[in-house]
C-alpha positions in Angstrom: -24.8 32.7 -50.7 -21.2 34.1 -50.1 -20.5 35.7 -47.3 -18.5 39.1 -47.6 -16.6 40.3 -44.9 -14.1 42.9 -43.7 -11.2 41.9 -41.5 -9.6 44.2 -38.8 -6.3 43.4 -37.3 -3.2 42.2 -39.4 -1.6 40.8 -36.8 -1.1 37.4 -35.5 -5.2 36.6 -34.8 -6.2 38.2 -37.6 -4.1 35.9 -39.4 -5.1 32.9 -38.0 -9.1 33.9 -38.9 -7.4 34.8 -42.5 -5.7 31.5 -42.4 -9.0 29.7 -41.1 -11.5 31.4 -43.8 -9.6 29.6 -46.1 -11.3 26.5 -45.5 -14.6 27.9 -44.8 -16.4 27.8 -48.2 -18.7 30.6 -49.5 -17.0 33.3 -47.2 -15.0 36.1 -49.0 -12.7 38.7 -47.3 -13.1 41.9 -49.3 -11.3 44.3 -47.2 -8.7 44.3 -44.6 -8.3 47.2 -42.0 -5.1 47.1 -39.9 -3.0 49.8 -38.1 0.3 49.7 -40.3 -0.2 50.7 -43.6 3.1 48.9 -44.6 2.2 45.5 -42.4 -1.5 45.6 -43.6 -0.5 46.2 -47.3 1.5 42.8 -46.8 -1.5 40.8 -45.6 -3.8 42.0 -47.9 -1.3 40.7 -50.9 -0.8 37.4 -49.4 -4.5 37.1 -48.6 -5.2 38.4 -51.9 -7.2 40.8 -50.7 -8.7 43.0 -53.0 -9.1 45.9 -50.3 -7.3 47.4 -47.5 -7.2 50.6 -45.5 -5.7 51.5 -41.6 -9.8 53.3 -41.5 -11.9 50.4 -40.6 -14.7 52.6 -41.5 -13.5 52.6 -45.3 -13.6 49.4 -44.8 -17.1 48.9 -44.1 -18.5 51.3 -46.4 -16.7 48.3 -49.3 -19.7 47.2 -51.4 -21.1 43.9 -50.0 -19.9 43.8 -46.5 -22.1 41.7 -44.1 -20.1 41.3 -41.0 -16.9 41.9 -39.6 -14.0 39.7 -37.8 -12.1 42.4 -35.1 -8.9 40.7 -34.7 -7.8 44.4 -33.5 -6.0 46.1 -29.9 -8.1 44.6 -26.9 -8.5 48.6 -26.0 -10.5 49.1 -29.1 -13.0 46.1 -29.3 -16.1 47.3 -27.8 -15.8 50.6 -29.5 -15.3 48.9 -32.9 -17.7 46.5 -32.1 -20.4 49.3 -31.6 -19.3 51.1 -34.6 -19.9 48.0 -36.9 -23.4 47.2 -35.5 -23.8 51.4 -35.9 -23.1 50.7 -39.5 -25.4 47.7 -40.0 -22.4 44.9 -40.1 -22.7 42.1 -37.9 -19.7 41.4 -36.1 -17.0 38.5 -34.1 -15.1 40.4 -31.7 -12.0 38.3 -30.8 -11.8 37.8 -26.6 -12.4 39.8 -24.7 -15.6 42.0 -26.5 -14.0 44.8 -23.7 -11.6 45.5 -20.8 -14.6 46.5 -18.6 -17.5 46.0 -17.7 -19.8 48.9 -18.6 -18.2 48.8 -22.4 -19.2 45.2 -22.6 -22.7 45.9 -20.9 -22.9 48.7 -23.8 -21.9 46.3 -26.7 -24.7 43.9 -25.8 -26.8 46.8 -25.6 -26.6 48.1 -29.0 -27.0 44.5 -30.4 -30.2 44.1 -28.7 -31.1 47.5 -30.1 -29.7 46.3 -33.6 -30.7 42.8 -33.5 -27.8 41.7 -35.2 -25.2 38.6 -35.1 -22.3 39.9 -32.4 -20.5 37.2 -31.8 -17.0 37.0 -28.6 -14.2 35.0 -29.8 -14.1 32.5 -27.1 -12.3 29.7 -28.8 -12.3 27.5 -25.7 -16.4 26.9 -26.1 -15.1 24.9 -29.8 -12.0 23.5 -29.1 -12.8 20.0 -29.8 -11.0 18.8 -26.6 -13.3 21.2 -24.7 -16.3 20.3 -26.8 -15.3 16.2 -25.9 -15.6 17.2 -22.4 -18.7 19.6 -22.8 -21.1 17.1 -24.4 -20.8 14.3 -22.1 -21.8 17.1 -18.8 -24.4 17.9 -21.2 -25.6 14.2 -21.2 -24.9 13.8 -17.4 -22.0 11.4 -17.8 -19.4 13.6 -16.2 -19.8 16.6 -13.8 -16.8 18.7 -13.1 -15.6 18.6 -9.4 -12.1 21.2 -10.4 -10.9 22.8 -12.7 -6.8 23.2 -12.5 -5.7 25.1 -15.6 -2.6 27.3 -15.5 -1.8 30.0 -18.4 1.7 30.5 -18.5 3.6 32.7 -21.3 6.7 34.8 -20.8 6.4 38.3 -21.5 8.5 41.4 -20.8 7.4 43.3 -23.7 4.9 44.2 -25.7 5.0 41.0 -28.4 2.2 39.1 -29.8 2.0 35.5 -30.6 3.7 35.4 -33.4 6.6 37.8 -31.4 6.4 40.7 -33.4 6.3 43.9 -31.5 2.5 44.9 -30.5 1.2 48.8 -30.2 -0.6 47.9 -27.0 -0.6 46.0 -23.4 -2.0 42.5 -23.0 -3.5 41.8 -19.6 -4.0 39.1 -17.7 -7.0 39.2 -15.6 -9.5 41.1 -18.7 -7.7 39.0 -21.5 -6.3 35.5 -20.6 -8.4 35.0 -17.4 -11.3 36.2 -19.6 -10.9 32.3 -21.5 -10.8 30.5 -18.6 -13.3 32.1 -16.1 -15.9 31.6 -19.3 -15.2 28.4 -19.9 -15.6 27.0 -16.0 -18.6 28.9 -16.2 -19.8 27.2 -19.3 -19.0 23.5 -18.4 -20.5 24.0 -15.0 -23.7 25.9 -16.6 -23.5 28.3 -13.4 -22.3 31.7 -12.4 -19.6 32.1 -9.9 -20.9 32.9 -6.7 -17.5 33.2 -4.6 -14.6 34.6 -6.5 -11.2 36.0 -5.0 -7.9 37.1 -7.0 -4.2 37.5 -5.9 -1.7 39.4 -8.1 1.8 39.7 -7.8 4.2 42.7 -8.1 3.3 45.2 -11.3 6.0 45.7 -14.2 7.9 49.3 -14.2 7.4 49.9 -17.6 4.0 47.9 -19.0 2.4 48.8 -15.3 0.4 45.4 -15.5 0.7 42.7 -12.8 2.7 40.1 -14.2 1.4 36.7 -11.7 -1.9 36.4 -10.5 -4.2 33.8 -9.1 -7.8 33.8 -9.0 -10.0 31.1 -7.3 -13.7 30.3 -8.0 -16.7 28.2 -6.7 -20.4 27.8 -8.2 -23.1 27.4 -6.1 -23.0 23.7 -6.7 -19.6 23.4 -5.1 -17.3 22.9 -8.3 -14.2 25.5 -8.0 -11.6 26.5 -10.5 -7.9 27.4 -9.3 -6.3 29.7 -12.4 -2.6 30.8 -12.0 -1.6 33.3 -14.5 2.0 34.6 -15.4 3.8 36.2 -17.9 7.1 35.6 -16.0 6.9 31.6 -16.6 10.2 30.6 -19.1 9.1 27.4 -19.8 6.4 26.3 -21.9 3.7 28.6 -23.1 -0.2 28.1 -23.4 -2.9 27.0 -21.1 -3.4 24.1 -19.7 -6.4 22.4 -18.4 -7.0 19.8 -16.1 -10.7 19.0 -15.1 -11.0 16.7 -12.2 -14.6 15.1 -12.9 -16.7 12.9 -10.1 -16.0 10.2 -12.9 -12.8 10.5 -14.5 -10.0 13.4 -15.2 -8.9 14.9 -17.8 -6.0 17.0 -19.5 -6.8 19.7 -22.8 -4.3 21.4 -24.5 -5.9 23.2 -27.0 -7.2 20.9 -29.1 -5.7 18.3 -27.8 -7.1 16.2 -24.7 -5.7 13.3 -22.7 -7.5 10.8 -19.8 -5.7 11.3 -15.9 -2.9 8.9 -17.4 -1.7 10.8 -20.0 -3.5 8.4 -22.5 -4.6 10.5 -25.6 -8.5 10.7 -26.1 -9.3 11.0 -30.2 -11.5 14.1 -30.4 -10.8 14.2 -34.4 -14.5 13.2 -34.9 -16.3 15.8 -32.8 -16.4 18.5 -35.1 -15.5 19.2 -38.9 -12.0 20.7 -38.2 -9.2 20.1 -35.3 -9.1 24.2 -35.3 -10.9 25.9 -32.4 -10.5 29.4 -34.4 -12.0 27.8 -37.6 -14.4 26.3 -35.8 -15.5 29.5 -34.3 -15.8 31.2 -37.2 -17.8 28.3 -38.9 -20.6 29.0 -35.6 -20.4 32.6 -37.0 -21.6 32.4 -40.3 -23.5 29.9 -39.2 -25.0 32.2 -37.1 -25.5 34.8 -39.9 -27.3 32.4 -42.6 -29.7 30.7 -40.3 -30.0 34.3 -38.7 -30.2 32.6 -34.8 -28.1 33.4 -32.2 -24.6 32.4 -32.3 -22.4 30.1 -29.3 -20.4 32.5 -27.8 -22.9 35.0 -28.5 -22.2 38.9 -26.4 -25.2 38.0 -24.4 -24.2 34.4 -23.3 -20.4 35.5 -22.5 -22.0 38.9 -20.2 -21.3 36.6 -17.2 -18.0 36.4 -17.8 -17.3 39.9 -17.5 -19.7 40.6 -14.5 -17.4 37.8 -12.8 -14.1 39.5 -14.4 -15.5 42.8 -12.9 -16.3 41.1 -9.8 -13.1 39.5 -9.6 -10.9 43.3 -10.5 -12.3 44.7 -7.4 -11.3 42.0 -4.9 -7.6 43.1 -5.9 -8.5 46.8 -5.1 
């Protein structure tokens, strides 16, 4: 059975999912819904897309669309996300499913109402390096004493990955702390139950906080230290570093190293190297052996609850 799907968002994530359906057999984009006619037009020709519109509600009412992938504005997800369940698609909404609590309480609301695939993009659950890791607490070989991961990018405008001017904000606590704070979660298999957050001066003209720092600890004892800037001009990304009771740990990406610096092959752990494709494979998944996703809007709520948590220790 092929998949149909629409695509919203022509920029740079929505071209990596475009990029990474590509390999995914039996899925087929029909439409894509961006917010430049001119830019979205351009996708949909490379993609050979037969559809596209700048009304992502044309583009579900194409004949044959199942689900949705919202690669869109991180202000718009949990509307959009609503609206495609609303209209009987199930949906991937790329991190974070909202920028607040009560919108994401609402999106796992309706799909509990709908009982439909909704799906958070939150690549770091299938990242193989992170998988690597994730499977052997699972078994009980390792337990994870720290996490150290800093997420460092350099940003004075409003540019997306692929430095192209974006129509909207990124943050750093609701969008890139969003990864990491569900991740720590997810390898320790616990909630947060002490959380504090630090944030440095906020930018004149994007009026975001451009430094922060966040600490966490589980009940168990593990904690997470995050550091967060958009000032850093050095290298850009997140790093990891878990310090385990039996061994440490570096992940890049997909990419994972021992305390040493000594390369760990985590080529075999999955079908692909690519934490997007990866994450899109769980999702139609998901929709053919109609179960609920990894990554699914329930199991990423905690997340949020901490994120929400964590926003009001800065007020």
């Amino acid at each position: 059975m092929t998949i149909k799907i629409a695509m919203a968002g022509q920029g740079a994530f929505g071209i990596k999912h475009l990029e990474a359906i590509q390999q995914i057999p039996d899925v087929e984009v029909v439409s894509l819904a961006g917010g430049s006619a001119d830019s979205t037009r351009e996708v949909a020709e490379k993609f050979r897309i037969p559809h596209w519109s700048v009304d992502l509600a044309e583009s579900l009412r194409q004949p044959g669309v199942q689900a949705v992938i919202l690669a869109t504005p991180t202000q718009m997800h949990a509307q959009q996300a609503i609206q495609c369940m609303r209209a009987g698609k199930h949906v991937q909404v790329e991190i974070p499913m909202a920028d607040n609590l009560a919108d994401a309480e609402e999106v796992v609301k309706v799909q509990k109402e709908t009982g439909l695939i909704a799906m958070a993009g939150h690549t770091r659950r299938f990242n193989p390096s992170h998988q690597w890791l994730h499977k052997r607490i699972k078994a009980g070989e390792l337990k994870v004493q720290q996490m150290d991961v800093q997420t460092f990018f350099f940003r004075r405008t409003n540019m997306n990955a692929l430095g192209k001017p974006r129509s909207w904000t990124d943050h750093l606590l609701w969008h890139h702390a969003c990864h990491t704070i569900d991740l720590f979660q997810y390898q320790t298999g616990e909630t947060a139950s002490k959380v504090h957050a630090l944030e440095g001066p906020h930018h004149p003209a994007l009026k975001i906080a451009m430094d922060m720092s966040i600490g966490m600890k589980t009940p168990s004892g593990a904690i997470c230290t995050l550091s967060l800037s958009f000032n850093n001009d050095g290298p850009l990304g997140t790093f990891f570093r878990y310090i385990c009771d039996n061994g440490t740990y570096i992940a890049r990406y997909d990419e994972l190293l021992d305390g040493k610096n000594n390369p760990i092959d985590v080529s075999k752990v999955d079908v692909s190297m690519n934490g997007i494709e990866l994450q899109d494979r769980e999702f139609f998944a998901a929709i053919r052996d109609k179960r609920e996703p990894n990554a699914s809007v329930q199991q990423v709520l905690p997340a949020y609850r901490t994120l929400d948590r964590l926003e009001k220790s800065l007020q």
